[in-house]
N, C-alpha and C positions, 0 to 999 in steps of 0.2 A: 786527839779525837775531837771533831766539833760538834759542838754542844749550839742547842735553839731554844731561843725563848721568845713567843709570840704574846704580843700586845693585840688588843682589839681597840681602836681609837676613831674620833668623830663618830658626826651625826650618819655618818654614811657605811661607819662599821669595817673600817679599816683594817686592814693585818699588816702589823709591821712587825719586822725580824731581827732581833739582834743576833749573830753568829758569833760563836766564840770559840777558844778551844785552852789548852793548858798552860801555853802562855801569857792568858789574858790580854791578848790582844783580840776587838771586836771589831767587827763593821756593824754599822745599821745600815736597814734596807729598808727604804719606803717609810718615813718619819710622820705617821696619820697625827703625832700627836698634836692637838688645838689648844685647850685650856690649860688653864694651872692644875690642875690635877693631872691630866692625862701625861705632861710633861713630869710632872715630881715623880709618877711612876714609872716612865724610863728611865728619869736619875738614878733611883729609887736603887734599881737593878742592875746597874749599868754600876753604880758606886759601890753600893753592897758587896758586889762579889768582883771589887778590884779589878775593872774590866779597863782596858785603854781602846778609844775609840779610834780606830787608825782612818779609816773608812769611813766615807759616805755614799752609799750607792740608791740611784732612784731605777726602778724595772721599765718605770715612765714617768709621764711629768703631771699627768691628770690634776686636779684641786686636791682631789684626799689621800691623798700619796705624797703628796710634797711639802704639808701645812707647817711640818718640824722642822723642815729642812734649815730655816734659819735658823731657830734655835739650838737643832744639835751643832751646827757651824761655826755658832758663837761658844756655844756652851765648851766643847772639845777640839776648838781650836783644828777641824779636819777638813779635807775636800771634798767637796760634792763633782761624784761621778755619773754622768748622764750619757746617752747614746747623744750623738752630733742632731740626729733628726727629730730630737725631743725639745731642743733647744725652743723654738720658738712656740713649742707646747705650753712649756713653762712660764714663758714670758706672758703668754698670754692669762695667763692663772690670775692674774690681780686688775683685769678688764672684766670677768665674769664671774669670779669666786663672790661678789658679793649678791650676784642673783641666786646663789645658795645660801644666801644670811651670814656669811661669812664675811663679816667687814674689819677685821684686825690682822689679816694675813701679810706678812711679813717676807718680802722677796729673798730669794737669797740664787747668787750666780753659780753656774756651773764652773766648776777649777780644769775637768781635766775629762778627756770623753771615752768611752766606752766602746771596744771594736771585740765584732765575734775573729774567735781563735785568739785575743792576746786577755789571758787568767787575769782573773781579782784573786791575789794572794793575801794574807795574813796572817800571823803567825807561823803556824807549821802549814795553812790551810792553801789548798785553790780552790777559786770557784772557777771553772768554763763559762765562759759568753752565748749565749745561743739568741741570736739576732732573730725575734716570733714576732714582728707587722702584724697590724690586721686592728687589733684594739683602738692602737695610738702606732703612728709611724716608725718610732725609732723606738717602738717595746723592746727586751730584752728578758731574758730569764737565766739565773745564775746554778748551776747545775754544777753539784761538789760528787763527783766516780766514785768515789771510795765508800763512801755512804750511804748509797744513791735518794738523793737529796735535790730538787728541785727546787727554787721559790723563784714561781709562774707569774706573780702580777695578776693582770686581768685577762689571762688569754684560756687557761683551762679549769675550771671551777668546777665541784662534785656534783657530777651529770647537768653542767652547764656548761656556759664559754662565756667571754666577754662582749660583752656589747658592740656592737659597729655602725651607731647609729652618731657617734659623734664626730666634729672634722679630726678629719684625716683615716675616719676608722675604713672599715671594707672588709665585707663577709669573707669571698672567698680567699680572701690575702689572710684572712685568721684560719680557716681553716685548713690551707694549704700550709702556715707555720705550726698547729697541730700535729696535721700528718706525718711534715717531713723532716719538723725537730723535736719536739716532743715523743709522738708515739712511735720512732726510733730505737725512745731509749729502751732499758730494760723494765717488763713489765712490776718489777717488785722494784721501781723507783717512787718515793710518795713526794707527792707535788701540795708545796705550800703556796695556797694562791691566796691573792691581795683580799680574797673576802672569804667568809664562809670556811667549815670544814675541811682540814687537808682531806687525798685521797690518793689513788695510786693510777699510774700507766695504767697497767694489766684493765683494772676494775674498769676505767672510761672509756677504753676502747670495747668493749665487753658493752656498757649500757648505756653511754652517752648520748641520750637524742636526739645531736647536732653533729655529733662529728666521729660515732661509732664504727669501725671498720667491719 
């Protein structure tokens, strides 16, 4: 059975996921952690309860999304998996992360990339690839059936969406990935997105004020 434990990290209020399940093998998702603190509390959790980190998975390459990614890389000895079109997303992160006061961030390279229809496996577990543009070019969102279990990133937030005012972003390219891979799925699927309160299908098609059917 897979098991979720969400962190809230940085100044920007991150959600990051570790996924686990009975064999104690994890992935993390989306590594916001920055400080010495924020990081001993991923340890913290990840050691405690015997976890192996197989996995590195980013949903995109944004600054507060990617701040740990070296460190989990170093720490667990793992690969960081990115969508191919996130690529110079990423790179670009340590040219502008310090107009966010962020002047210790730590690069760390993509091992291995990300394609919709071939599964992030671990453990006993899959996640699905669902290829959602629009926020950041090469977004992605990892989506476990059995479950129904999403973790969105920045693309559907409770009665909000992600932003697309940055490069590469684009309104109707997010809300065309909405429509036609998300709210798809089944309404009683609850979606962990990169910020803020999870929530479900059913509910944001129902009252969302950007992208309601």
């Amino acid at each position: 059975m897979l098991q979720l434990q969400s962190f809230v990290f940085n100044p920007l209020q991150e959600n990051t996921y570790v996924l686990f399940d009975e064999t104690k093998e994890c992935v993390v998702i989306d590594p916001g952690c920055y400080d010495i603190d924020e990081q001993h509390d991923l340890v913290d959790f990840i050691d405690t309860n015997g976890l192996k980190v197989v996995k590195l998975l980013n949903t995109h390459c944004h600054v507060d999304h990617v701040l740990g990614n070296a460190f989990v890389k170093e720490r667990y000895k793992t690969r960081l998996y990115i969508h191919p079109l996130e690529e110079p997303v990423l790179k670009a992160v340590k040219v502008y992360a310090p107009h966010y006061g962020i002047f210790n961030y730590h690069e760390a390279d993509p091992d291995a990339f990300l394609k919709e229809g071939e599964p992030v496996t671990f453990g006993n577990q899959s996640l699905n690839v669902l290829f959602v543009p629009g926020h950041a070019p090469g977004h992605v969102a990892f989506y476990h059936t059995a479950q129904k279990i999403v973790i969105g990133g920045d693309v559907l937030f409770y009665n909000s969406i992600g932003r697309t005012d940055l490069p590469g972003g684009d309104f109707d390219t997010l809300i065309s990935s909405i429509h036609q891979k998300l709210f798809t799925l089944p309404d009683d699927v609850t979606v962990y997105p990169g910020h803020g309160p999870e929530t479900t299908i059913g509910y944001e098609k129902k009252t969302n004020p950007f992208c309601a059917l």
